[in-house]
ZAMARGU-4260 file (C-alpha; in steps of 0.2 Angstrom, whole numbers, plus 5000, padded with zeros to 4 digits):
<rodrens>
0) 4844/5037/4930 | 4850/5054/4926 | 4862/5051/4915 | 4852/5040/4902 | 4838/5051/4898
5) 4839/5064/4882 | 4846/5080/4885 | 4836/5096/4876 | 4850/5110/4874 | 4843/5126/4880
10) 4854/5138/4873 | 4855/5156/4877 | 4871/5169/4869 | 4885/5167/4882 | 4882/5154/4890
15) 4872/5138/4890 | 4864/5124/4900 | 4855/5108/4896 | 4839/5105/4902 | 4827/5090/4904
20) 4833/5077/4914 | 4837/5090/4931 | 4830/5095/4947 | 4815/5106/4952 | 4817/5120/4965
25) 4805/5109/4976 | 4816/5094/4976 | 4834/5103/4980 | 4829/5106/4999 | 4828/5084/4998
30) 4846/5086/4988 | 4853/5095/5000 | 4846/5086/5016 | 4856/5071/5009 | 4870/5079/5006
35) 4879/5087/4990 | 4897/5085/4988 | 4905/5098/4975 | 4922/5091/4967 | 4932/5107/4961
40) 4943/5101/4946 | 4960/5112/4945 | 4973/5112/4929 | 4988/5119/4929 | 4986/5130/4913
45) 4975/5141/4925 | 4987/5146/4939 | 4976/5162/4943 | 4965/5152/4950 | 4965/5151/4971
50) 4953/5135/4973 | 4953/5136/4992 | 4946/5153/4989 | 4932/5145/4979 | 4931/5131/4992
55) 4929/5145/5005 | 4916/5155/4995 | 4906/5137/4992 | 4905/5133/5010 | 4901/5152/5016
60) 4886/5150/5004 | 4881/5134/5010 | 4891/5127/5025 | 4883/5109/5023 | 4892/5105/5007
65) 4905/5094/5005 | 4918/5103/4992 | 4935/5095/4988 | 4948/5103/4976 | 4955/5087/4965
70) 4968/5088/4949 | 4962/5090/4931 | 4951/5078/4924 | 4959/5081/4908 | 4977/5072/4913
75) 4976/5068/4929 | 4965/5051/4927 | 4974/5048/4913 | 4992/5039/4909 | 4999/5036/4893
80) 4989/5019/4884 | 4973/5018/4877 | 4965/5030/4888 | 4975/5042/4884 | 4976/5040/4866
85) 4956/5039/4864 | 4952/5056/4878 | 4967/5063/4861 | 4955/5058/4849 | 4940/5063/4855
90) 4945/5080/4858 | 4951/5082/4841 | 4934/5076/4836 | 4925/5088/4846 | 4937/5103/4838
95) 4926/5118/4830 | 4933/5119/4812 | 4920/5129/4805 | 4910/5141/4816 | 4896/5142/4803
100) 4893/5123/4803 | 4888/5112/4816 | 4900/5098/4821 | 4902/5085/4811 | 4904/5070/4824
105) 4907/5056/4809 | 4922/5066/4805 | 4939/5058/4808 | 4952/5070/4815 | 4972/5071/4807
110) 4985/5061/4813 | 4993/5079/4818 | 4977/5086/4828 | 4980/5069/4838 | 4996/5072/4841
115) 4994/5090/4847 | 4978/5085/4860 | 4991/5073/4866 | 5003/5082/4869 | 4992/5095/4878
120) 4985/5082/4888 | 4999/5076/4896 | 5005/5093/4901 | 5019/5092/4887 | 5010/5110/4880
125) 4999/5124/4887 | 4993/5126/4870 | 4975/5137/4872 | 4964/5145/4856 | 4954/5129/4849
130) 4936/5132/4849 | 4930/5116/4855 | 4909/5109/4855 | 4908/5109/4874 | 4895/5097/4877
135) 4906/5085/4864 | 4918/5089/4879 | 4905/5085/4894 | 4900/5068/4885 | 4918/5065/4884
140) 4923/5068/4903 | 4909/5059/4909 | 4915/5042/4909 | 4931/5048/4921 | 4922/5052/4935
145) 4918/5040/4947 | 4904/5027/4943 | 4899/5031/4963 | 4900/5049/4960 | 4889/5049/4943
150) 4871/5054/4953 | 4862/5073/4959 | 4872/5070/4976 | 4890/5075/4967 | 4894/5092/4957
155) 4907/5090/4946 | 4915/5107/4940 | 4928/5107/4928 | 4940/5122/4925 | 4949/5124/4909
160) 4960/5137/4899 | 4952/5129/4882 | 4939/5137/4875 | 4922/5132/4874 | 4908/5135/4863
165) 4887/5128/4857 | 4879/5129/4840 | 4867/5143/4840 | 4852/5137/4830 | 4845/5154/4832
170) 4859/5160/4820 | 4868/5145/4815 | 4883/5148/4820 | 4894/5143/4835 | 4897/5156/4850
175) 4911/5155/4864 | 4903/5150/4882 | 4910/5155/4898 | 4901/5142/4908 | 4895/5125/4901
180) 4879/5119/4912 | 4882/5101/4909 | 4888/5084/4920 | 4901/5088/4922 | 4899/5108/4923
185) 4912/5116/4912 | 4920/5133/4916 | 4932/5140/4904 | 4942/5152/4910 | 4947/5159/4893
190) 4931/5163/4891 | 4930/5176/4902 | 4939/5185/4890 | 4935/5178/4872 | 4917/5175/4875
195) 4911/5189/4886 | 4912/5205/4873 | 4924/5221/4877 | 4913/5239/4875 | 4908/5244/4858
200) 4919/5259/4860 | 4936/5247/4861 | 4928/5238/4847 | 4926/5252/4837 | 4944/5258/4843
205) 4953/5244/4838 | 4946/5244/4820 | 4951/5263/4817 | 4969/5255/4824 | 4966/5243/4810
210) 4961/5254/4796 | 4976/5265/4800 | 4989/5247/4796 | 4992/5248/4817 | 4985/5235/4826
215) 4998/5228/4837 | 4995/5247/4844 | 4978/5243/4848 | 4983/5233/4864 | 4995/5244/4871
220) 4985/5259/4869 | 4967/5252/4871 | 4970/5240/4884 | 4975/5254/4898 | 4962/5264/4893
225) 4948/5253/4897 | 4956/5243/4913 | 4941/5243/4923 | 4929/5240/4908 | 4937/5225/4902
230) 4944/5209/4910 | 4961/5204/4907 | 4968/5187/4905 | 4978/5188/4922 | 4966/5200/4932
235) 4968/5200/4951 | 4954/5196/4953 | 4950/5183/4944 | 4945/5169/4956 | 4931/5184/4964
240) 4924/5183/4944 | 4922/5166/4943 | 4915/5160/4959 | 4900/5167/4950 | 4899/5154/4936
245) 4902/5143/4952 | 4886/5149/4959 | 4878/5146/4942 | 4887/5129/4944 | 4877/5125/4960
250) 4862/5132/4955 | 4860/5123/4939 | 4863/5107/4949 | 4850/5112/4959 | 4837/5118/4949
255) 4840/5116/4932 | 4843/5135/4928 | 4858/5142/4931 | 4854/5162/4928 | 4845/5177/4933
260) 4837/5192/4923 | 4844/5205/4939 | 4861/5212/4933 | 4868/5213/4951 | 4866/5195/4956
265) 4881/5185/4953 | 4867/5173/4943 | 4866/5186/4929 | 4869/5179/4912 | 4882/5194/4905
270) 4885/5194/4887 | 4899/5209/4888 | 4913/5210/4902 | 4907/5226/4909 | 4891/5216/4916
275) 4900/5203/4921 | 4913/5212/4932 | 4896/5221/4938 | 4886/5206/4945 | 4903/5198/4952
280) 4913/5211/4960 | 4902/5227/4961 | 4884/5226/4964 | 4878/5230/4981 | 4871/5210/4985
285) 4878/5192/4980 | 4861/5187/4974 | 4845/5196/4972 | 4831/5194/4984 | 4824/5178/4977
290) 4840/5168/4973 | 4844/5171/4992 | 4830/5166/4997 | 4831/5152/4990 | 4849/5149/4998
295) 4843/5153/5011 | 4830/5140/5013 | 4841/5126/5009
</rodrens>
């Protein structure tokens, strides 16, 4: 089946999908003629979200799926016994300690890292900053969906405020990811903003703020000046941006590839903010001529 065969990571900058063991283009129309169902996973740590708008934007896409909204699979399948106790562990274990090393998996976490993923778990804290491996963090969801749901009929997309990154072999080092093209499909929301780059110019900004012993001015200086260049944590239109990386989502549940090289279709891979808010809220098209095409034939 799917699930058991090896996984080749196929990492690009910002964001990153694993390839191997997926779809064709020829064999989504089959996919689709049996039915796809897409499972939306809230959490509360992300109320900016509006889920029915995503459910609305799936279906005007696609008006044959089937698309349910459903609580976090980070607590909601959870209580507070051994399943909650080893979903702590393993995302202490899956924790980024050192950005220039790749993760040490035989490594045993602290009684306190434990004690802090619990806590965050079961909605105690909203707690956000850890970098954490996000395929550690796939692998580790996928045993709480559904045995009945595990197959290319169901699209499972997971929304979190947690940050997620991948180990770059290209540089050795691990980079922040927006979207996580996995099973289940990751998108971090905090990403948006930590992973996607600002403009060189507010980079170079900030550091003169720096250099000069300001930096808490940086923000409240920098951050009106490039509003429209940059996207904010609690940006309006926050759910219009991600119903992007929910079209990557679908696509790379489809097809195995998630992205696009045209910067005005919502499929674009941005590595900086400006060309993400370009390909999800100001290009002239959803999707370039041959990604709606191939909507279109589905």
């Amino acid at each position: 089946g799917i699930m058991a065969k090896a996984r080749v990571p196929v990492r690009f900058r910002r964001t990153t999908f694993e390839a191997g063991s997926l779809l064709r283009p020829y064999v989504a129309l089959g996919v689709m003629q049996m039915g796809l169902a897409v499972h939306l996973y809230g959490e509360a740590a992300c109320p900016g979200l509006d889920m029915a708008r995503l459910v609305g934007y799936l279906k005007g896409w696609l008006p044959s799926l089937e698309v349910d909204v459903r609580p976090t699979l980070l607590q909601a399948l959870v209580g507070d016994g051994p399943a909650m106790e080893a979903l702590a562990q393993g995302w202490a274990r899956a924790k980024v300690r050192r950005a220039d090393r790749p993760l040490e998996r035989s490594f045993a976490p602290l009684y306190g890292e434990v004690a802090y993923e619990r806590r965050r778990l079961s909605g105690a804290s909203s707690a956000w900053g850890i970098l954490y491996d996000g395929f550690e963090i796939a692998l580790l969801l996928r045993p709480m969906i559904p045995a009945t749901e595990r197959n290319l009929g169901h699209l499972h997309i997971v929304f979190t405020r947690q940050m997620l990154g991948t180990w770059e072999e290209a540089d050795h080092r691990y980079h922040a990811r927006v979207g996580i093209y996995s099973f289940p499909c990751l998108l971090s929301v905090s990403g948006l903003t930590e992973a996607l780059a600002k403009p060189r110019e507010y980079h170079l900004l900030q550091r003169q703020y720096q250099a000069l012993g300001v930096p808490d001015a940086a923000a409240v200086e920098l951050e009106p000046a490039f509003r429209g260049r940059t996207i904010q944590p609690d940006a309006p239109r926050l759910t219009d941006i991600m119903a992007g990386y929910v079209a990557q989502a679908l696509f790379y549940h489809l097809t195995g590839d998630p992205f696009c090289t045209d910067k005005g279709c919502r499929l674009y891979n941005a590595h900086w903010q400006e060309e993400a808010l370009h390909a999800q809220l100001s290009a002239h098209y959803e999707f370039c001529p041959q990604h709606q095409r191939m909507l279109n034939e589905l």
